[in-house]
Backbone bond lengths (Angstrom), bond angles and torsions (degrees), N, CA, C in turn:
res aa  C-N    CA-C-N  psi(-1)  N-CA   C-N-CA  omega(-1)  CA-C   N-CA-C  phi
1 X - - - 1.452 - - 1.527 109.17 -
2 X 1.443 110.44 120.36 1.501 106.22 168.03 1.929 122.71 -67.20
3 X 1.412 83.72 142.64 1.500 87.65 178.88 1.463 113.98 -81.89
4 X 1.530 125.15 133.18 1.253 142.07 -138.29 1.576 83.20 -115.93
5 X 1.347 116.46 137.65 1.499 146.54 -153.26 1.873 106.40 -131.12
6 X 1.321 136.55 162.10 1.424 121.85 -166.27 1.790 90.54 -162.23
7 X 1.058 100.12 119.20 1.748 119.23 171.44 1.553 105.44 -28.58
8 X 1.270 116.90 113.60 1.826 113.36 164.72 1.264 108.84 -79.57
9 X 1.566 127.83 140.35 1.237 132.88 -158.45 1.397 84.09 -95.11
10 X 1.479 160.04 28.26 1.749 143.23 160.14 1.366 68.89 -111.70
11 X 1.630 138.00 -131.03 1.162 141.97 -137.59 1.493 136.97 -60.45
12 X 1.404 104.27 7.00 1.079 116.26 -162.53 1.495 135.22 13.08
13 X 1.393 91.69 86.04 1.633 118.82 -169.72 1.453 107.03 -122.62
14 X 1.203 121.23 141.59 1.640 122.19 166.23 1.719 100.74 -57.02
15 X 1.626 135.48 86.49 1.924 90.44 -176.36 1.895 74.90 -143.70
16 X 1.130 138.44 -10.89 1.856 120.43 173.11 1.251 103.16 -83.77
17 X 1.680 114.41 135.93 1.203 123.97 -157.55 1.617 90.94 -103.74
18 X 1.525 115.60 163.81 1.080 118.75 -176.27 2.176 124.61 -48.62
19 X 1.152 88.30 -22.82 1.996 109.32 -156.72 1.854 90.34 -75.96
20 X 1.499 95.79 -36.87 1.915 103.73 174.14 0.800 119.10 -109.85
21 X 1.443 130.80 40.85 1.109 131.30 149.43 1.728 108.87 -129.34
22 X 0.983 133.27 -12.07 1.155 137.33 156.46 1.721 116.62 -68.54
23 X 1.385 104.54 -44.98 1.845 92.16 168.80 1.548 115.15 -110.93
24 X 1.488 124.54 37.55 1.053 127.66 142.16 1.550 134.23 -63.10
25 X 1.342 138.41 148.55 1.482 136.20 -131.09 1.560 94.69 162.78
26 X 1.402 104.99 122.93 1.213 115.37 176.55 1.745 120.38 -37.47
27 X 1.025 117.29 -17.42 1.881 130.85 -165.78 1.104 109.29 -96.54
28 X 1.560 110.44 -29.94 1.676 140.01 -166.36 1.462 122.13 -141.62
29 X 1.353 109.39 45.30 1.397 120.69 169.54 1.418 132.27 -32.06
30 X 1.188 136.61 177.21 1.338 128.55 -154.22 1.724 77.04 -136.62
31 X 1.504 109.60 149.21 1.660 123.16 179.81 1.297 97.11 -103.68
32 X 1.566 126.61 134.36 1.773 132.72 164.99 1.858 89.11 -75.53
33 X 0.924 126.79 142.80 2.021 137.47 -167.14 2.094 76.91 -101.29
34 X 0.904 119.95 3.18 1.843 115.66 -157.64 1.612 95.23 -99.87
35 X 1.637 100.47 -68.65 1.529 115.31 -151.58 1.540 104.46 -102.58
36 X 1.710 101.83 -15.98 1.933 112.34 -175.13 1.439 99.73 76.38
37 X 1.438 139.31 5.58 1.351 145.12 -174.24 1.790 111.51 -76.28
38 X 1.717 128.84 162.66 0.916 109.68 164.52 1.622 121.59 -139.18
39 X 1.275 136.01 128.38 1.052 156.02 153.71 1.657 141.68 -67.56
40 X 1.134 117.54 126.44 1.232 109.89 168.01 1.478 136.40 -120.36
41 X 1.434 136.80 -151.45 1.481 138.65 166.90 1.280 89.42 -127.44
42 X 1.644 93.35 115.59 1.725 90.04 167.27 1.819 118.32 -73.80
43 X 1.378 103.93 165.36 1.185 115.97 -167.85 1.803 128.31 -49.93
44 X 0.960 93.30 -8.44 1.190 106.95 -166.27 1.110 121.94 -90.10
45 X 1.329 116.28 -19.85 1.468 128.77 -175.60 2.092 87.96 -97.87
46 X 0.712 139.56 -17.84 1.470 124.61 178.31 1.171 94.05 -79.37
47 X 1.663 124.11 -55.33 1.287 101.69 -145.43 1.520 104.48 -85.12
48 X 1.224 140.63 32.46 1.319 156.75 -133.27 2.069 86.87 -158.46
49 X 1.134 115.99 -58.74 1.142 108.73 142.56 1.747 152.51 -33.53
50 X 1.339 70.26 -52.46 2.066 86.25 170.42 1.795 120.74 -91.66
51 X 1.222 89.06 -12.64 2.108 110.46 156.60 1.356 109.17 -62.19
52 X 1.653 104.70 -79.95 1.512 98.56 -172.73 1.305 111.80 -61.32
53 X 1.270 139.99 -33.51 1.562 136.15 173.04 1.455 118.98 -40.61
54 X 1.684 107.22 -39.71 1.321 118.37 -163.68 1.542 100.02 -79.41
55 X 1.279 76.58 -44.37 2.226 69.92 -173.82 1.521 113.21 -85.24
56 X 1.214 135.28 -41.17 1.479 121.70 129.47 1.808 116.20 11.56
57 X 1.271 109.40 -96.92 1.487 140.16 167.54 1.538 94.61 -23.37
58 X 1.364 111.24 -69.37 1.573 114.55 -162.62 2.042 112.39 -53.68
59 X 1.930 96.71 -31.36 1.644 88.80 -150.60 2.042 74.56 -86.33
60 X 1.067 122.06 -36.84 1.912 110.07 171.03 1.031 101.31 -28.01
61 X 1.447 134.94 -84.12 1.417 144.84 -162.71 1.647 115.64 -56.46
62 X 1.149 114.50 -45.77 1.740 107.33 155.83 1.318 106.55 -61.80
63 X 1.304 133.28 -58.39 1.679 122.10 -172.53 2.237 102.68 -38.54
64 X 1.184 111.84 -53.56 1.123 130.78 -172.44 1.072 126.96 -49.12
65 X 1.631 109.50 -46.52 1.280 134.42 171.73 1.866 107.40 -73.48
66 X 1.425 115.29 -48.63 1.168 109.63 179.06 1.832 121.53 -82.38
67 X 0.932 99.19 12.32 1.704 121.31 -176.06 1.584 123.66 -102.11
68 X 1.698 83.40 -45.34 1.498 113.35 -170.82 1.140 122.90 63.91
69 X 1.728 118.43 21.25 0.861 95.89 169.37 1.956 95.71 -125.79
70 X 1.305 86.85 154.11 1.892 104.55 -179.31 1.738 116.28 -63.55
71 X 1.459 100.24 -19.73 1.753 110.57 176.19 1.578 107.71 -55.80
72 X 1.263 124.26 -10.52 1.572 99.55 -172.80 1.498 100.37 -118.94
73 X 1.370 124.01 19.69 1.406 128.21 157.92 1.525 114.76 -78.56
74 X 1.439 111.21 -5.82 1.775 116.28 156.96 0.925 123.39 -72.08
75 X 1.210 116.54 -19.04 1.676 124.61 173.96 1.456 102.58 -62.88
76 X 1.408 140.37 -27.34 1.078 112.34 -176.44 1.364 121.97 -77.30
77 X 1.327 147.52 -25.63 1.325 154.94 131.76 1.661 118.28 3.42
78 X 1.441 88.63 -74.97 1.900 90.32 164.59 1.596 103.19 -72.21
79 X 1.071 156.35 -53.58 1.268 146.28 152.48 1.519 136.58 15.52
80 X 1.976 85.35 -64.72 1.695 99.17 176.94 1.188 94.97 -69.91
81 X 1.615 127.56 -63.47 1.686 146.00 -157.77 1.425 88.76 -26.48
82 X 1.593 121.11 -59.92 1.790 137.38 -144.71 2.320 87.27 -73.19
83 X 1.413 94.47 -50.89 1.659 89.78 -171.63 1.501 118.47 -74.05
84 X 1.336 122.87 -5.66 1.315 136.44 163.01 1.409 120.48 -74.68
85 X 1.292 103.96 -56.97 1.931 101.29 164.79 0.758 123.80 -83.87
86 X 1.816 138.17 16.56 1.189 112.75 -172.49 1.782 88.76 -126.01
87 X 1.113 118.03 -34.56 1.934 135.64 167.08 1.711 116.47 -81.89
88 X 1.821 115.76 -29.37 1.559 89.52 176.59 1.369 105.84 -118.11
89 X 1.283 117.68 -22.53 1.970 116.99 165.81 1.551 121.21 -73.82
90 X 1.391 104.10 -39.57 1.719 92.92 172.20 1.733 92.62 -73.76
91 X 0.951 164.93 -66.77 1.869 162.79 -135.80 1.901 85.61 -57.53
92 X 1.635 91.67 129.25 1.412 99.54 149.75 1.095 126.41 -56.61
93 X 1.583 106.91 158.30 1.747 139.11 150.53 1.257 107.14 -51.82
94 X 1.462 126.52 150.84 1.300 144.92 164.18 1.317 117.64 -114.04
95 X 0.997 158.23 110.44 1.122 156.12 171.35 1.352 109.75 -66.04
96 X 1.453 113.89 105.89 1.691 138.01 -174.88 1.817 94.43 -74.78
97 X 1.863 142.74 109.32 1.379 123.61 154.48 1.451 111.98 -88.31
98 X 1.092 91.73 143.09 1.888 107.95 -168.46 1.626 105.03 -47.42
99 X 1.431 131.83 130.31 2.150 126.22 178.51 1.257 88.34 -49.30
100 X 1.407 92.42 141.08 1.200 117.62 153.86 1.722 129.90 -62.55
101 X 1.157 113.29 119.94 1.754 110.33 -173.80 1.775 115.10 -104.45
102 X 1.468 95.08 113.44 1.473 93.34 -179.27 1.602 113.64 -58.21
């Protein structure tokens, strides 16, 4: 499987790989390896992420409970996988500019 690459918003180059751009965070920016520039996913798209996960999570655990059986609490695994690519890999780049130094 090729490793899947994501447009840097300064040079616009395919060059942040999926692994840094998923735990990028304004505090903890993601590096372009191209321009040395830094970018992030603003917050909003995770925690929009960690929504659908949760309730996701929740209807497994009712399926489970009303089933009785504990096998469909694996579903959450593929679950997160589905709320990660579809809320933090499709969500734009931010373009992080370096503080300003008096």
């Amino acid at each position: 499987m090729a490793k899947k690459f994501y447009e840097c918003p300064h040079c616009h180059k395919e060059a942040v790989s999926s692994y840094q751009k998923i735990f990028s965070v304004s505090f903890s920016p993601a590096y372009c390896p191209q321009c040395r520039k830094q970018s992030y996913v603003p917050i909003i798209h995770g925690l929009t992420m960690l929504t659908a996960w949760m309730i996701m999570t929740w209807i497994f655990i009712g399926l489970a409970i009303m089933a009785g059986m504990s096998f469909f609490l694996l579903g959450t695994f593929p679950a997160l996988i589905v709320c990660i690519d579809r809320y933090l890999l499709n969500a734009p780049l931010v373009a992080r500019d370096p503080p300003i130094k008096n």
